[in-house]
Rosetta silent file (secondary structure, phi, psi, omega in degrees, C-alpha in Angstrom):
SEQUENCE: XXXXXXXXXXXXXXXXXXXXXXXXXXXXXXXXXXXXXXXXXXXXXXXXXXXXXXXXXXXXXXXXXXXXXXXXXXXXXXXXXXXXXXXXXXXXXXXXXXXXXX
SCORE:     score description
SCORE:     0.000 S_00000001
   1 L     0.000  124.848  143.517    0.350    7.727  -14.091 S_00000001
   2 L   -57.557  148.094  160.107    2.518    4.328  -13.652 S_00000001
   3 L  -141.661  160.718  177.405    2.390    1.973  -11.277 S_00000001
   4 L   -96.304  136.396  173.896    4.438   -1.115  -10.634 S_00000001
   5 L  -150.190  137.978 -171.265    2.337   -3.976   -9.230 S_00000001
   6 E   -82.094   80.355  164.193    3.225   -7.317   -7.584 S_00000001
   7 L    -0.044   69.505  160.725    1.236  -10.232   -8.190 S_00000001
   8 L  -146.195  115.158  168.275    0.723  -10.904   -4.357 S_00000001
   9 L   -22.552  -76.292  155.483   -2.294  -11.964   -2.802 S_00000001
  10 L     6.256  -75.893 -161.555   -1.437  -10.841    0.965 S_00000001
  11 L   -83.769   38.990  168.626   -1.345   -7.028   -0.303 S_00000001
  12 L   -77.095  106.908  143.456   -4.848   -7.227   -1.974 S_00000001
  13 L  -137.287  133.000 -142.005   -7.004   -4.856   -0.808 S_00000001
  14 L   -64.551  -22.031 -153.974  -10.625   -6.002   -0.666 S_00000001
  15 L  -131.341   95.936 -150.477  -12.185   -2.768    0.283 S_00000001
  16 L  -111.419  146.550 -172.974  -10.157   -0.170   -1.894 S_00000001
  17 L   -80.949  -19.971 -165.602  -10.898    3.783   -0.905 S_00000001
  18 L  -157.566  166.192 -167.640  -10.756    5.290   -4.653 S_00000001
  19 L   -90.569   11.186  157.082  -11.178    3.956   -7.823 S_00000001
  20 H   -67.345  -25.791  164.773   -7.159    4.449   -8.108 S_00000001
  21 H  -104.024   -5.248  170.244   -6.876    1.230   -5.514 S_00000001
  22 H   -96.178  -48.992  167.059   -9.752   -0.566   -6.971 S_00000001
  23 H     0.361  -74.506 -155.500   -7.304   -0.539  -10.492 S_00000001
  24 H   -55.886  -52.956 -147.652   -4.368   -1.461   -8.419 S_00000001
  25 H   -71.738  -29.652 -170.919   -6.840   -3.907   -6.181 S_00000001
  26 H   -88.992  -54.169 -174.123   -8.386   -5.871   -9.715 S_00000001
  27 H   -49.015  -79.611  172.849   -4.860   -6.051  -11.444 S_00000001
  28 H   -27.895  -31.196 -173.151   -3.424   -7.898   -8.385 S_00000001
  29 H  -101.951  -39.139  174.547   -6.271  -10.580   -8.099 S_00000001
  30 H   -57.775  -46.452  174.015   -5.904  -11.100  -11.716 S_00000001
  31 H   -59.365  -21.419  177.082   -2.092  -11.904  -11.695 S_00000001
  32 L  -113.086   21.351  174.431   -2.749  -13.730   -8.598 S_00000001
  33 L  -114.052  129.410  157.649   -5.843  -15.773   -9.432 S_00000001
  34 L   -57.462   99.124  156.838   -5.285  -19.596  -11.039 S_00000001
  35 L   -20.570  161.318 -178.128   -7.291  -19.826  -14.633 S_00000001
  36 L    24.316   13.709  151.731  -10.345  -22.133  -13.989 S_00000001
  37 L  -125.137   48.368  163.103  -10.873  -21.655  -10.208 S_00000001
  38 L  -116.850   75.486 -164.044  -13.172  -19.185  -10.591 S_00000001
  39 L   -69.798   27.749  157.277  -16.116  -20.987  -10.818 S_00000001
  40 L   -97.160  -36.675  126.985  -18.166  -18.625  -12.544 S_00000001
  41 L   -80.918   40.800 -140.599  -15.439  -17.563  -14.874 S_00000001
  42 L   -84.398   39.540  175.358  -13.063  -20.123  -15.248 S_00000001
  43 L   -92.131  -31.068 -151.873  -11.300  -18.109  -17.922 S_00000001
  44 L   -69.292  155.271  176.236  -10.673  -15.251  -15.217 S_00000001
  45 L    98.523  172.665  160.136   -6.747  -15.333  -13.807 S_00000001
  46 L  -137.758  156.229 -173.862   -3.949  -16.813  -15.254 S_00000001
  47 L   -57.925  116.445 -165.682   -2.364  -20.100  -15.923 S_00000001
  48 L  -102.892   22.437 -175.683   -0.911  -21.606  -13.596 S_00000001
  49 L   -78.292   17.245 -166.771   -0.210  -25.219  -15.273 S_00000001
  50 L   -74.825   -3.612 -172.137    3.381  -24.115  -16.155 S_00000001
  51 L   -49.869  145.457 -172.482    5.143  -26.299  -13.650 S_00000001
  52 L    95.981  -44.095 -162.421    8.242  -27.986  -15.356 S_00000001
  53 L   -63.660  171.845  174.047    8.406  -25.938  -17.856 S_00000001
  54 L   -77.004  146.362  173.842   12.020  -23.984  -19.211 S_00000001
  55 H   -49.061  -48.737 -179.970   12.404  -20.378  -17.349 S_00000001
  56 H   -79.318  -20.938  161.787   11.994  -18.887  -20.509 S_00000001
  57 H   -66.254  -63.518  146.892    8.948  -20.089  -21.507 S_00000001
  58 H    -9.389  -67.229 -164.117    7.324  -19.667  -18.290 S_00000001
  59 H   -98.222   -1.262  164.682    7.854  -16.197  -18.340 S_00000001
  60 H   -93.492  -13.161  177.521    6.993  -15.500  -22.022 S_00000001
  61 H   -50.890  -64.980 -148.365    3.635  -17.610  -21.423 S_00000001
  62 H   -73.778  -23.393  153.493    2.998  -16.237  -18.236 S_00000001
  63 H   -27.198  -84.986 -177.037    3.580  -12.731  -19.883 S_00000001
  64 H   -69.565  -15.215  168.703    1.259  -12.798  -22.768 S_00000001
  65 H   -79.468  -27.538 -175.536   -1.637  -14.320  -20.299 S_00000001
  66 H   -67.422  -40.885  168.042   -1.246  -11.305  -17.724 S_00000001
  67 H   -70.503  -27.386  153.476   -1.758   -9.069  -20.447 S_00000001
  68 H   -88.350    9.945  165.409   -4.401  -10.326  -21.941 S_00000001
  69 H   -95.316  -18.594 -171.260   -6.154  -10.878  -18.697 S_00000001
  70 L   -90.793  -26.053 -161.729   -5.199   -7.531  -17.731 S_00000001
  71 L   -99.974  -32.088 -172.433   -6.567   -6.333  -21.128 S_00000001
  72 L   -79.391  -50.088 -156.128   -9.803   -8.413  -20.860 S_00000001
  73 L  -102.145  -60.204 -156.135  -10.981   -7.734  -16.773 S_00000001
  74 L  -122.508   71.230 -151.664   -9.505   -4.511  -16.074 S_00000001
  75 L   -76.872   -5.510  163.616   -9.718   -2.217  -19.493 S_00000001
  76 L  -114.456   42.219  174.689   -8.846    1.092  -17.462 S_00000001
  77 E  -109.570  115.911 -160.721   -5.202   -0.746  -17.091 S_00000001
  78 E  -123.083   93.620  158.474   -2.868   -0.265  -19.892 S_00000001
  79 E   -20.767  109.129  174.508   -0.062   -3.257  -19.810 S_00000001
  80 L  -103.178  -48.995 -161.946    3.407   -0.829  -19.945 S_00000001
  81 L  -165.241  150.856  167.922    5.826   -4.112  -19.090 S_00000001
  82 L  -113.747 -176.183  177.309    5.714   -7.307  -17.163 S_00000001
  83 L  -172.317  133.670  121.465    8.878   -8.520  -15.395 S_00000001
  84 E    22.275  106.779  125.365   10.168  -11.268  -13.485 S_00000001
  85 L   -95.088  176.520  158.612   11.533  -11.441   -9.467 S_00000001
  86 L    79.042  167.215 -166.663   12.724  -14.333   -8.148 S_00000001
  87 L  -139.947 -163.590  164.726   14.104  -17.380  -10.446 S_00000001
  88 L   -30.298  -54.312  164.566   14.653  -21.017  -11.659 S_00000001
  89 L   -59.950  -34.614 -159.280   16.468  -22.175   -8.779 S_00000001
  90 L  -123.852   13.901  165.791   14.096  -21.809   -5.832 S_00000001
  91 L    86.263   -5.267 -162.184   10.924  -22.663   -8.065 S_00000001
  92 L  -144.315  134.340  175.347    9.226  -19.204   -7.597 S_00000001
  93 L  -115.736   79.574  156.758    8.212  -16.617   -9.756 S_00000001
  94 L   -52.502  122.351 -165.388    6.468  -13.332   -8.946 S_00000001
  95 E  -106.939  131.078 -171.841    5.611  -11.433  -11.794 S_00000001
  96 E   -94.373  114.046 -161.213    5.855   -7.539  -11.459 S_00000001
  97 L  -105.339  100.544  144.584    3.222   -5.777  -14.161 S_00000001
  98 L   -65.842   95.183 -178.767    3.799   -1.878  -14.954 S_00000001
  99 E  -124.335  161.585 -161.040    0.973   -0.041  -15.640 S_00000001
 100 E  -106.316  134.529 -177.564   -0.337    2.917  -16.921 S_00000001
 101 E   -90.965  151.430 -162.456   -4.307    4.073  -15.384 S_00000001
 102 L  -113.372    0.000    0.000   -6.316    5.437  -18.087 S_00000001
C-alpha cells in the first residue's frame, strides 16, 4: 500500500489506533523534527539549516535527508518519492514523502 504524507506537525497523531497510523504517525515527526533538537538523538529529524540556500538545492538536500531518516527511524517505510508544495517566493517548503508500508 502507498501513502502520501505531509510533513506537518498539527496532523501528528500521538496516540495512533494501528500500527498502520503509528507508520504514518513516525514518518511525519521525522520530516517534521529539526536535526539536533532531540536531545537524546540529535541525529533524529532533518536539517533544517538550509535557510538561504538556492530552491534547488534545498530540495535535493532536504530530499536525500528525509530518506535517509526515513530509512534509518522507521525501516517498515519504504521511500517511493519525495516532492515539493509550496515555493521560493513565500519562503516555505512542505515536503510531501510517498510511501510504500512493508
Amino acid at each position: 500500500m502507498q501513502v502520501d504524507i505531509v510533513g506537518n506537525l498539527n496532523e501528528i497523531d500521538f496516540n495512533p489506533s494501528d500500527e498502520y497510523h503509528e507508520i504514518i504517525q513516525n514518518v511525519k515527526t521525522i520530516c517534521s523534527t529539526p536535526k539536533y533538537s532531540v536531545p537524546l538523538d540529535r541525529e533524529f529529524g532533518v536539517n533544517a539549516s538550509l535557510v538561504d540556500r538556492p530552491i534547488n538545492y534545498i530540495q535535493a538536500k532536504l530530499t536525500a535527508e528525509i530518506i535517509e531518516a526515513i530509512n534509518n527511524y522507521e525501516p517498515r517505510a519504504k521511500v517511493k518519492s519525495v516532492n515539493f508544495t509550496g515555493d521560493g517566493l513565500t519562503g516555505l517548503l512542505i515536503p510531501v514523502v510517498k510511501i510504500e508500508l512493508s
